[in-house]
C-alpha positions in Angstrom: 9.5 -6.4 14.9 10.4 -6.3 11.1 7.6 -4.3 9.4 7.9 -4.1 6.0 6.2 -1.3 3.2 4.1 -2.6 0.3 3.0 0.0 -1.8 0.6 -1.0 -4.7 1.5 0.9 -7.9 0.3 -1.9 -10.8 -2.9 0.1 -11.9 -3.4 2.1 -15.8 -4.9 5.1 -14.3 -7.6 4.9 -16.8 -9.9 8.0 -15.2 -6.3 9.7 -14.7 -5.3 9.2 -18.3 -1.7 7.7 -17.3 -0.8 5.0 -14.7 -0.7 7.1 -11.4 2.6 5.7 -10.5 4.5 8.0 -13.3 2.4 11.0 -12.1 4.8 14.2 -10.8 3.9 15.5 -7.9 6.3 17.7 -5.8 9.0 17.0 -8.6 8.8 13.2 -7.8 7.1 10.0 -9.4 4.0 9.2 -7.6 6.0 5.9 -7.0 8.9 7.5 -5.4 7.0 9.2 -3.5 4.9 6.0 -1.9 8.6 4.1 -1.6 10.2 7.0 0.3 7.2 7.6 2.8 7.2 3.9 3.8 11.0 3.7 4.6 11.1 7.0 6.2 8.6 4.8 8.6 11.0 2.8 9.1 9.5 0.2 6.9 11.7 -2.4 5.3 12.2 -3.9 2.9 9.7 -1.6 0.6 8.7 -3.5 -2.1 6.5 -1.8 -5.0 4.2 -4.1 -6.8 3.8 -2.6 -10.4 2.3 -3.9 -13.7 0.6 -1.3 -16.1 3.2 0.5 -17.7 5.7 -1.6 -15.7 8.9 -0.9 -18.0 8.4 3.3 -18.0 8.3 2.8 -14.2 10.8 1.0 -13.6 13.0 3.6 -16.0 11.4 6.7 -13.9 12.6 4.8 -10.8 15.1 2.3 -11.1 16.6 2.6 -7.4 13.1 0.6 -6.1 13.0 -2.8 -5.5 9.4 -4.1 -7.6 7.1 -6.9 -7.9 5.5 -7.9 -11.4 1.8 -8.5 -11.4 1.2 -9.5 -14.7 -2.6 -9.7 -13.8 -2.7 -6.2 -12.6 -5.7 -5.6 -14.8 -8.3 -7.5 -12.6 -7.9 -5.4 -10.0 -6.2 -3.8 -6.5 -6.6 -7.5 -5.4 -4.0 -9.7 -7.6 -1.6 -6.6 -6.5 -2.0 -7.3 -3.0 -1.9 -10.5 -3.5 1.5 -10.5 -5.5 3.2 -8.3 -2.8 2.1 -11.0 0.4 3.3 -13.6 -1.6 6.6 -11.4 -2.1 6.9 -10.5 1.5 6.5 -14.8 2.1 10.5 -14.7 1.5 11.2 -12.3 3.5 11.5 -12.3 7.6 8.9 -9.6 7.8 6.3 -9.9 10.7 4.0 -7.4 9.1 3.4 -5.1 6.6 2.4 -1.5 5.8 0.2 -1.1 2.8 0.2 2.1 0.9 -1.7 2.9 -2.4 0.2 4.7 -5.0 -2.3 7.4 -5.4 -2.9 8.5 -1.9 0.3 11.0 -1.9 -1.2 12.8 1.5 -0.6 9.7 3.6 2.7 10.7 5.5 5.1 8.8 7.5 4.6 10.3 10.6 1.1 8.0 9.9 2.5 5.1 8.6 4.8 5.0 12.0 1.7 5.6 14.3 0.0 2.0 12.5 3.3 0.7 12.1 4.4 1.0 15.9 1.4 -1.0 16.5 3.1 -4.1 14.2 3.2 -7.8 15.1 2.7 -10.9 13.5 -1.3 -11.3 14.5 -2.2 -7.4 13.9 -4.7 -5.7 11.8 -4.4 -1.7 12.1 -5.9 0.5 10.0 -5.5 4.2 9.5 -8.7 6.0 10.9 -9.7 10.2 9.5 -12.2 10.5 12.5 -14.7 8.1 11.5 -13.7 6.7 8.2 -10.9 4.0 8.1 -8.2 3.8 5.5 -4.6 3.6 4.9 -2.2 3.1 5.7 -3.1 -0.6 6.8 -0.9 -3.0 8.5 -1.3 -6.6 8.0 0.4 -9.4 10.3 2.2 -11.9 8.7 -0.7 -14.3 10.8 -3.3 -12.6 8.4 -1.7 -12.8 4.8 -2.6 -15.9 3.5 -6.5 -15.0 4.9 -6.4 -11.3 3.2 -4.6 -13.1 0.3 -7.5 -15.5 -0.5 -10.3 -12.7 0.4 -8.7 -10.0 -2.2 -10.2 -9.8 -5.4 -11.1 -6.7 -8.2 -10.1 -4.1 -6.8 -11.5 -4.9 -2.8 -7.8 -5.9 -1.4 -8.2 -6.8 2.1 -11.2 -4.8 2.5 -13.3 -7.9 3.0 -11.1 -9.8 4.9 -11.1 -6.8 7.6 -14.6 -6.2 7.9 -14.9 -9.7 8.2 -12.5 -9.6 11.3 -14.0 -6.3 13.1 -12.6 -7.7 16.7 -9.3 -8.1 15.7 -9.1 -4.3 14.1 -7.2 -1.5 15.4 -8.0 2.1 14.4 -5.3 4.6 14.9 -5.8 7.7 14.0 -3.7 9.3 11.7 -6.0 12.7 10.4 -4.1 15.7 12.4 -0.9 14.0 9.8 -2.4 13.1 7.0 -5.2 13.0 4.6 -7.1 10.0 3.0 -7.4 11.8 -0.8 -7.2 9.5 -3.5 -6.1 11.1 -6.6 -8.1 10.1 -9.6 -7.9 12.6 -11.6 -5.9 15.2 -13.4 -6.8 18.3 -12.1 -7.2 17.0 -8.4 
């Protein structure tokens, strides 16, 4: 199986003040960060779908391979969508998706969804009894999560609409679910 590592990075970081991908945390970018926890996974290719801010990131980072989404202001949901359509050219059977802004998602977690990877899979990462990411999609599923993603929802829709075909592996005892949003968090 060929899982590839979609980390979602496009966003302004309005609440944080800057777009989270250029935030330093452990003397990396944010974005760094997200790109080197999915291919320690194992994921590839990693492809980093960026738009706010998209020239300063690309400067902080220029070793990543990105995705423009020029309509990154409408939401988590065009940046999704961007990075499937992205992953389309490539021989990927699935995907891990990461969000930029979640830097306590590890890759020991991303490998325990990711081991779980083929083309008709939905696995999500599950902190006892909330879900979350990391999130693999199957390449069977992209154009449904795809069509489903919209604001900032991504494939949450799409998944709870699919409950059957869902996979929760837990991933808590390795990582955390904390979404950084602000400043002082």
């Amino acid at each position: 199986m060929e899982i590839g590592g979609l980390l979602l990075a496009a966003g302004a970081g309005r609440r944080y003040g800057m777009p989270k991908a250029l935030v330093e945390r452990d003397g990396r970018r944010l974005v760094q960060l997200g790109a080197a926890t999915l291919a320690e996974a194992g994921c590839g290719p990693v492809l980093v779908v960026i738009g706010a801010a998209a020239d300063r990131v690309r400067a902080a980072a220029p070793l990543l391979t990105y995705v423009d989404n020029r309509g990154w202001d409408s939401g988590m949901g065009s940046s999704l969508r961007a990075g499937l359509e992205a992953f389309e050219e490539t021989t990927a059977d699935a995907v891990v998706v990461l969000l930029v802004d979640m830097p306590g998602v590890t890759a020991a977690a991303v490998e325990r969804v990711a081991r779980h990877g083929a083309p008709d899979a939905l696995v999500m990462g599950g902190y006892g009894d909330r879900r979350g990411h990391p999130v693999l999609l199957g390449r069977d599923h992209w154009a449904g999560v795809a069509a489903a993603a919209t604001g900032d929802k991504g494939a949450r829709d799409y998944l709870r609409a699919h409950p059957d075909l869902v996979r929760v592996e837990q991933v808590g005892d390795v990582a955390d679910d904390f979404d950084l949003d602000v400043p002082h968090a």
